[in-house]
C-alpha positions as CSV (number, residue, x, y, z in Angstrom):
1,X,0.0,0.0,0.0
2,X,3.0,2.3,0.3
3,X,3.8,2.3,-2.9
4,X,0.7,4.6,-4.0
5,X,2.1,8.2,-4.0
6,X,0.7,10.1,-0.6
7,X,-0.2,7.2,1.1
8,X,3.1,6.8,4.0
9,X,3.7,4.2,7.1
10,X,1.3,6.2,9.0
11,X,-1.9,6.4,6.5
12,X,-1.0,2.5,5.5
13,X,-1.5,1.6,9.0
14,X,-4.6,3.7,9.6
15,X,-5.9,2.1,6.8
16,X,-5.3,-1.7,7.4
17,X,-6.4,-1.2,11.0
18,X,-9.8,0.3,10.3
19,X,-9.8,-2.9,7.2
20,X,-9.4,-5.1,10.2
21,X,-11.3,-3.8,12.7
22,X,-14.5,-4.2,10.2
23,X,-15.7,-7.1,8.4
24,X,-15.7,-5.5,5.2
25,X,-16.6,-7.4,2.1
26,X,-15.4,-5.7,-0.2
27,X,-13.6,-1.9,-1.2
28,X,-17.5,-0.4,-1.7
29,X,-17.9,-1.2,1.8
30,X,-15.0,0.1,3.2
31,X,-15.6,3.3,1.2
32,X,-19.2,3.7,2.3
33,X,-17.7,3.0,6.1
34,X,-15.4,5.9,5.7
35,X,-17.4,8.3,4.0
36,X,-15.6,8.6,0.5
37,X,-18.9,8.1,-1.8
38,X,-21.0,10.3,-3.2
39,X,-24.7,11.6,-1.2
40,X,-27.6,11.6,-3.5
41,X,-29.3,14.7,-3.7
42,X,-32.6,15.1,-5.2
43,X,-35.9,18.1,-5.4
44,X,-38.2,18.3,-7.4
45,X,-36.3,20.0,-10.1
46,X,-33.0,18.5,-9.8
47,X,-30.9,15.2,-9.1
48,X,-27.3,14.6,-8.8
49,X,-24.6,13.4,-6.8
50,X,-23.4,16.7,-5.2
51,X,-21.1,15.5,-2.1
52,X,-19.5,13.1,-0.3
53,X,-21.6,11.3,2.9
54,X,-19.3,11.9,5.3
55,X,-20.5,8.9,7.6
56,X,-17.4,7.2,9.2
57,X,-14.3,8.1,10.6
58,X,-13.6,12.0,9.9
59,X,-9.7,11.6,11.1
60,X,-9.6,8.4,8.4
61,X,-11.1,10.9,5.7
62,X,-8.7,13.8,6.8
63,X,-6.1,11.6,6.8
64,X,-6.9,10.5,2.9
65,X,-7.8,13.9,2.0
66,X,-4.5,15.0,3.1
67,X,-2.7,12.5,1.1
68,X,-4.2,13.6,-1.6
69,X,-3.1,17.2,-1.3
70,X,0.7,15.5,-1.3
71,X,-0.1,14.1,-4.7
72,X,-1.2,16.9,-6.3
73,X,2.4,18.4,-5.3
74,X,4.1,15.6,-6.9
75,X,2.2,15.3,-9.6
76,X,0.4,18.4,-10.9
């Protein structure tokens, strides 16, 4: 897991702790756990996926959101 770019020692084993912790099975699960998929957001007029759920562990999502800030400084 340390070889994706932004992802260090520390996010790897945030990650495969909260994997373990769970009985999660599969990646659609674990994302849904953590708040990384999209809230549906419907009115009369309108429907759309306009933001993320942010159900789960906010310190796990800060923590991925974070690395994801380092990539886009690697990698513009």
């Amino acid at each position: 897991m340390r070889t994706i770019p932004g992802i260090g020692m520390q996010t790897a084993v945030r990650i495969c702790a909260l994997y373990r912790s769970r009985n999660f099975t599969s990646a659609a699960q674990m994302a849904a756990f953590v708040g990384l998929v999209p809230k549906m957001h419907e009115s009369g007029q309108q429907r759309g996926r306009v933001m993320l759920s942010k159900k789960g562990s906010a310190v796990l999502r800060a923590v991925l959101v974070s690395a994801c800030g380092r990539v886009k400084e690697i990698q513009p």
